[in-house]
N, C-alpha and C positions, 0 to 999 in steps of 0.2 A: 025455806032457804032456797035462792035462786042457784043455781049449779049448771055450770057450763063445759065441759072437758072433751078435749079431742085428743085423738091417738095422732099421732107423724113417727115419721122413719130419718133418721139423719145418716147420709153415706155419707161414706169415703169416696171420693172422686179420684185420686191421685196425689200428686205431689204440687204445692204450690213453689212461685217464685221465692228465691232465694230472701227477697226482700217481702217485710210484711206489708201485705195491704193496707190502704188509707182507712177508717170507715167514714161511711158518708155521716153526719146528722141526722139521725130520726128522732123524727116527730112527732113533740108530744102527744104522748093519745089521751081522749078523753076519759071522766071518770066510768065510762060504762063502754071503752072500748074493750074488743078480746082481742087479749093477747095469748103467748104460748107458754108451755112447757116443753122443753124438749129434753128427748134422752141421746144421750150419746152410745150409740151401738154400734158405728163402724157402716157395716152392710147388711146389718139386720134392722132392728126397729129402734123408734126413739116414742115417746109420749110427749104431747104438748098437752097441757091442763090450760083452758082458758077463763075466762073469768068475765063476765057481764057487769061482774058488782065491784066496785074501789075496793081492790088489793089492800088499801091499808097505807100506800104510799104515791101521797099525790102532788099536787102542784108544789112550784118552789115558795119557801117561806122569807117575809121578810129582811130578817137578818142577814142571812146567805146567798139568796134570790137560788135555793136549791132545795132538792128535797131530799131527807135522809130515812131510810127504811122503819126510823122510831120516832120519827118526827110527825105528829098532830101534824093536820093538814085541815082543819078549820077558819073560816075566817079570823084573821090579824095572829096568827098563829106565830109571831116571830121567833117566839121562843115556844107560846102559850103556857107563860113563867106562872105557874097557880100561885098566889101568898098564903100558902099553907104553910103552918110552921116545921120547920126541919125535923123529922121526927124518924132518929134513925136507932136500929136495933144496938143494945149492948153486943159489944163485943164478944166472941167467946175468950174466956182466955188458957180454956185448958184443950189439950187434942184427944184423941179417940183413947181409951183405956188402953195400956201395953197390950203386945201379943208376946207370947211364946217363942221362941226359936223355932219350937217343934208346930207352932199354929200357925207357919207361915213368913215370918217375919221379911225371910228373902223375896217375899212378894211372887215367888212361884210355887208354891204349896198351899194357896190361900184356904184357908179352913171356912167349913160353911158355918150360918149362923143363923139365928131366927129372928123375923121382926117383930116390930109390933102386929103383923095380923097371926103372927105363929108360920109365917111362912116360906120355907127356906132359902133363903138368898147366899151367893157365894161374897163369904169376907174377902174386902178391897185388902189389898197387900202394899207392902212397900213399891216404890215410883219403879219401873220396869226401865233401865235406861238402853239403849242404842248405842255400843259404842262405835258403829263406822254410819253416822248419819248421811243423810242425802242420798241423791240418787245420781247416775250415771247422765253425763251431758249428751243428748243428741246432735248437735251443733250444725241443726236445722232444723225448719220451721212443722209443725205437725199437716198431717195428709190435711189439702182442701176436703170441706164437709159440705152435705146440703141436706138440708132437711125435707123430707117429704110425708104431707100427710097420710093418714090411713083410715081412722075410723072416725066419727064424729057420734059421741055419748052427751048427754046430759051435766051440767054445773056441778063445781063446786064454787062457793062463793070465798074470796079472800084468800088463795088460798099462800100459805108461808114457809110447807115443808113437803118433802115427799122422801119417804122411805121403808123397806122393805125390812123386816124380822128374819132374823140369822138364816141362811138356806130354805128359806120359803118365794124359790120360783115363782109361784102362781100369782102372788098377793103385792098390791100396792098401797102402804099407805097415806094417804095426803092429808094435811094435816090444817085445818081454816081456822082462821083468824078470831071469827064469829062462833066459835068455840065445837065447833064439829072434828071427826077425823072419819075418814069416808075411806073405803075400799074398792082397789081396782083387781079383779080378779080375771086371768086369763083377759084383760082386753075390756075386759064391760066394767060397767061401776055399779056396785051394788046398790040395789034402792034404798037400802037403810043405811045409819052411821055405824061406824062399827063404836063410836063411843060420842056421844052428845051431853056436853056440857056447857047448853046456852045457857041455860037458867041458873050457871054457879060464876061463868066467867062473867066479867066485863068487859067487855069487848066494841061497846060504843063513849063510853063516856069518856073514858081518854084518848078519843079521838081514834087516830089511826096506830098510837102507840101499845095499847091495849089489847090485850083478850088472851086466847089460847095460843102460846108462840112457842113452846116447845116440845119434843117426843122422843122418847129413844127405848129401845126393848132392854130389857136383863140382861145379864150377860147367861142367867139360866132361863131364858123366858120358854125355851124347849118342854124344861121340867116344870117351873112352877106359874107359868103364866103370867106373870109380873111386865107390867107396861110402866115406865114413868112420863108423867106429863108436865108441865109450867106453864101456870097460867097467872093473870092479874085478878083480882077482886077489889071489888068498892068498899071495902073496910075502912075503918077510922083509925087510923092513918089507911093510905094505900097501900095495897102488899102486893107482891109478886112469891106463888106458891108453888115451890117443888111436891109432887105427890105422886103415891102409884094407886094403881086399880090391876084390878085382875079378870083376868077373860073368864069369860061365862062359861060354868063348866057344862054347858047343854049345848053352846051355839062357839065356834071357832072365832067367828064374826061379829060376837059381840060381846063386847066389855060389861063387864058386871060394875052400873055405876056407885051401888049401893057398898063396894067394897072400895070407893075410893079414898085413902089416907095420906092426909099432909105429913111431909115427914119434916118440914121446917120453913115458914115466912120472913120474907126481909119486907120491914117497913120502905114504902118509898116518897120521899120529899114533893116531887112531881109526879106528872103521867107522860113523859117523853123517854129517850133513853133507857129500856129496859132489859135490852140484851134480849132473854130469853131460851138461849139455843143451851141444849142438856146432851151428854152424852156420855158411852163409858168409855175408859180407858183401856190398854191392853191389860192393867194391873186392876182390873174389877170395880173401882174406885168411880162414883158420879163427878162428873166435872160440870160446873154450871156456872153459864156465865151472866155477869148486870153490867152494866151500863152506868154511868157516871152519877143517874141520879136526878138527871134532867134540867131543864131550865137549857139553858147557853153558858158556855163559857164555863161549867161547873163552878156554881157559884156557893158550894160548900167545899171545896176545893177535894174530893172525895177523890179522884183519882190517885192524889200523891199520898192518902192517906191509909195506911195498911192496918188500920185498927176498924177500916169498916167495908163489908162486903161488896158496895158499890165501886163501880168503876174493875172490877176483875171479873179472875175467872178461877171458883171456888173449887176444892178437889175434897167428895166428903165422901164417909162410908155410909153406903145403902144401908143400911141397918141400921143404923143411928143417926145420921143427919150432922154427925161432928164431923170433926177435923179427921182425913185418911193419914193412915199411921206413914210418916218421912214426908209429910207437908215441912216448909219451912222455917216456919214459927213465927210467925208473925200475931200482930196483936189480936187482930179477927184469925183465929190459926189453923179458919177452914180456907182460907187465901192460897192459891197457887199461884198467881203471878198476877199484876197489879199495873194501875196506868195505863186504863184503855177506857176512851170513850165513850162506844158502844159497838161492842161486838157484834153486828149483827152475821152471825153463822161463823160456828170455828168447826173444826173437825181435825180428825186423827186418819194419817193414812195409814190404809188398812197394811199396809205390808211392814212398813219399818215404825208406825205408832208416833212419826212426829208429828205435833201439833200448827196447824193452819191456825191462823184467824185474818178474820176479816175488820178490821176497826173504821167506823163510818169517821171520819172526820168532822170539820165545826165548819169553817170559812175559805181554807183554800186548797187543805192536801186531803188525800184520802189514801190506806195503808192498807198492806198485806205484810202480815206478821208469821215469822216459822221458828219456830224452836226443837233440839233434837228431842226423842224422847224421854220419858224421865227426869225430865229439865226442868223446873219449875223455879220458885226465887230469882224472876224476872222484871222490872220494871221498862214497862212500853214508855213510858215519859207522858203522856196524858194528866193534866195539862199545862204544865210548862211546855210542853214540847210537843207540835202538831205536825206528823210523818219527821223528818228529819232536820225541821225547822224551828226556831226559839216560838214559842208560841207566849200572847200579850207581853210582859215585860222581861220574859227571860231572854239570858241573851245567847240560847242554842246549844252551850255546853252537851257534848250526849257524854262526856262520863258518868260512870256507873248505869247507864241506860242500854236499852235492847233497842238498837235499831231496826226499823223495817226492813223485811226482805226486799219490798218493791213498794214505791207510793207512786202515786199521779196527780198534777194539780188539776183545780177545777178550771172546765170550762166546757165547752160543747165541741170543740173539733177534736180531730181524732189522737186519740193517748192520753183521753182527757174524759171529765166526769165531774159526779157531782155526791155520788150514792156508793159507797162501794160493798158489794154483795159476796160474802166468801163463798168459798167452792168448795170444792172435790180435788183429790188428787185422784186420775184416772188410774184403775188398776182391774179395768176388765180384759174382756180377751178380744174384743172385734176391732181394734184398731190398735194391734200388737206397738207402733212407734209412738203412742198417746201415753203407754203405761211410765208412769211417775210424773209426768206433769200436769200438774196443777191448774185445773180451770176456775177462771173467776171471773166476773162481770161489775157494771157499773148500773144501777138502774133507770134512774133520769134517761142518761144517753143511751140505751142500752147497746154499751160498746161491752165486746171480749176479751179476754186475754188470755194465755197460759203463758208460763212459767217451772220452769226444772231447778227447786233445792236441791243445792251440787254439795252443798256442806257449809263447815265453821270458817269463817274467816277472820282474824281477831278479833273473836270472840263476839260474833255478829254474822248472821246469815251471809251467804252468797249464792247467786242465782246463775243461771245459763239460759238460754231458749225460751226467750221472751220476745212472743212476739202478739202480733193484735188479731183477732178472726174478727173479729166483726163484721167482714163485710159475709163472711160464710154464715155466721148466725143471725143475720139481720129480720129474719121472720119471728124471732122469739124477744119481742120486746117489753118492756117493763120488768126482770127478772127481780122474783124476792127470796128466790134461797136453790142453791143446786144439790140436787140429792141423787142417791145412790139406792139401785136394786140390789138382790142379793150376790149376782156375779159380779157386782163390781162396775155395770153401768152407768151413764149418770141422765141426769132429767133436772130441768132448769121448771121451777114454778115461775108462774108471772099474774 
């Protein structure tokens, strides 16, 4: 496995102009250029992860003349529409067994429970909600940055995530494409994987949509050492696989791969569009997101359709793989909210628990989606509806639909895109006027942005402090996912 990673440092320089900077155009890099990773620390450090080998997301594709974070990047790839027959999972139609009053029910008492390895995991609870969402407007632009490098370490190849396990300072984990997850500890990269799963993922044969694309810790990973991953396989039909594994009880550093267990497979139609990003919630609960299912134009119309797990983003209990108890009921009834393309990277901020996403778009808009906490029984409009536009023959209605917090249409100058990569809401401590806004990027271009969720506006996001960095982040190009250490920092893979 070729592996490439460098350390940089991102300052705070001061305060920019009132007015956001233009960003220039850059240029597209080749499949075997490096590029960065960077962390957002303010006036301490930042990491940039570089990459020798194709990320996974490469030239623009026919249909669009763009590239999208789950888009095949093979020759004539315009959709790279497989005539595989539609082959999608029954629905569930029942949700997780009741709980008790006294087991939780308020979703703040959650009772623990065993899995199938016998090992104890904390029972998700009902939806935690927020009731004073957003955060406060800054109503000016965040400190000018610059990134500066520091160490130069050894590759990881592809790489699609980077994050850190609950108050664990020391450790980074980066998470490749090509089915590795590698540790960064104190600065250096360890020689081994902390878990290697070439030989179970797929990770070349669906192109660049494929392999290992998701990671997230327990919410007890402290106590019982439970990691969960998401990955694709070559199965008959193609699946996309939630599962956990457990850290080796001799070695901190490495996962025991022989303790890995599926806890539940979605069939997939294509190998495009697969989501893939997993994470918990404030209320215990796995939230895991798919992607429409693939092809273009979702041509089993899976987005509008709430009887199949494609096209959302599912909210199930780690312990069972079913539906978490105050899902909304819907005909798939492990479904929390529905009508999104493909998510490539959602997240919860860590302070008030509302939900980010990032939805890549098809041919001209691309979206960033916020909802308060505990909000689910959402529909994004996918695909009738692309960012806040009728999409093929609808004619734009957004009643009953969730509008984007922010969209951008496609193009290459600056406020514009092609790829849209979600973020981080920032909630570290080195750049004290960063905290609650929102960073996200675009990959093609790799332009910036943040953004400040100020709250509900009939009954649909609104924002504040929006503005573009790009021209501050211009060294970290091709970005495939922004991640967060244990304080709260963040780091842009590329």
């Amino acid at each position: 496995m070729v592996r490439k990673v460098k350390l940089a440092r991102l300052l705070g320089i001061g305060r920019r102009s009132a007015g956001a900077p233009r960003s220039r155009r850059l240029l597209r890099r080749a499949q075997t250029a490096l590029v960065s990773l960077v962390a957002l620390s303010g006036c301490d450090r930042a990491l940039a992860v570089h990459s020798n080998a194709h990320t996974g997301v490469g030239a623009p594709t026919a249909d669009a003349a763009r590239t999208d974070p789950q888009r095949p990047v093979a020759a004539g790839n315009d959709a790279t529409a497989e005539t595989t027959d539609d082959a999608r999972p029954p629905a569930l139609a029942d949700a997780d067994p009741p709980l008790s009053d006294a087991n939780g029910r308020d979703g703040s008492a959650r009772r623990d429970a065993s899995d199938a390895q016998g090992i104890t995991v904390t029972r998700c609870g009902l939806p935690v909600a927020n009731e004073h969402p957003g955060n406060r407007c800054y109503n000016s632009p965040p400190p000018s940055l610059k990134v500066e490098r520091l160490v130069a370490v050894s590759a990881i190849e592809a790489p699609v995530l980077l994050l850190a396990a609950p108050g664990d300072a020391a450790r980074l984990f980066v998470v490749s494409r090509a089915g590795g997850v590698w540790i960064i500890q104190n600065g250096a990269l360890l020689p081994e994987p902390f878990l290697d799963l070439t030989d179970t993922v797929s990770a070349n044969s669906g192109g660049a949509e494929y392999g290992l694309l998701g990671m997230a810790f327990d919410p007890d990973f402290a106590s019982n050492g439970k990691v969960w991953v998401h990955y694709n396989i070559d199965a008959q039909p193609l699946q996309s696989v939630t599962a956990s594994v457990l850290v080796s009880q001799g070695d901190p550093n490495q996962a025991d791969k022989s303790s890995l267990t599926p806890l539940f497979a979605v069939n997939q139609p294509y190998t495009n569009h697969n989501g893939g990003m997993i994470s918990f919630g404030t209320d215990g609960c796995l939230y895991v997101g798919f992607g429409d299912g693939g092809s273009q134009n979702d041509p089993h119309g899976n987005g509008q359709n709430n009887a199949e797990p494609m096209g959302s983003i599912l909210r199930v209990d780690p312990a069972t793989g079913l539906a978490a108890p105050g899902n909304p009921g819907y005909m798939d009834a492990r479904i929390w909210v529905y009508g999104l393309r493909n998510p490539w990277r959602f997240t919860f901020d860590d302070q008030t628990g509302d939900m980010y996403i990032g939805d890549v778009g098809q041919v001209s808009w691309e979206e960033c989606d916020v909802a308060p906490a505990g909000i689910g029984d959402l529909n994004y409009g996918w695909d009738i509806m692309e960012g806040t536009h009728g999409h093929e023959n609808y004619n734009g209605d957004p009643t009953g639909l969730r509008l984007p917090a922010k969209e951008y249409p496609h193009g290459s100058a600056a406020g514009k895109g092609h790829s849209v990569i979600g973020g981080r809401v920032y909630r570290g401590t080195h750049i004290p006027n960063m905290a609650g806004r929102y960073l996200y990027a675009d990959y093609d271009n790799s332009h910036y942005w943040v953004f400040t969720y100020k709250g509900e506006t009939a009954g649909n996001p609104s924002i504040c402090d929006d503005y573009d960095i790009s021209a501050d982040l211009s060294g970290a190009q091709g970005p495939t996912a922004i991640g967060e250490d244990a304080a709260g920092e963040l780091y842009i893979t590329t």
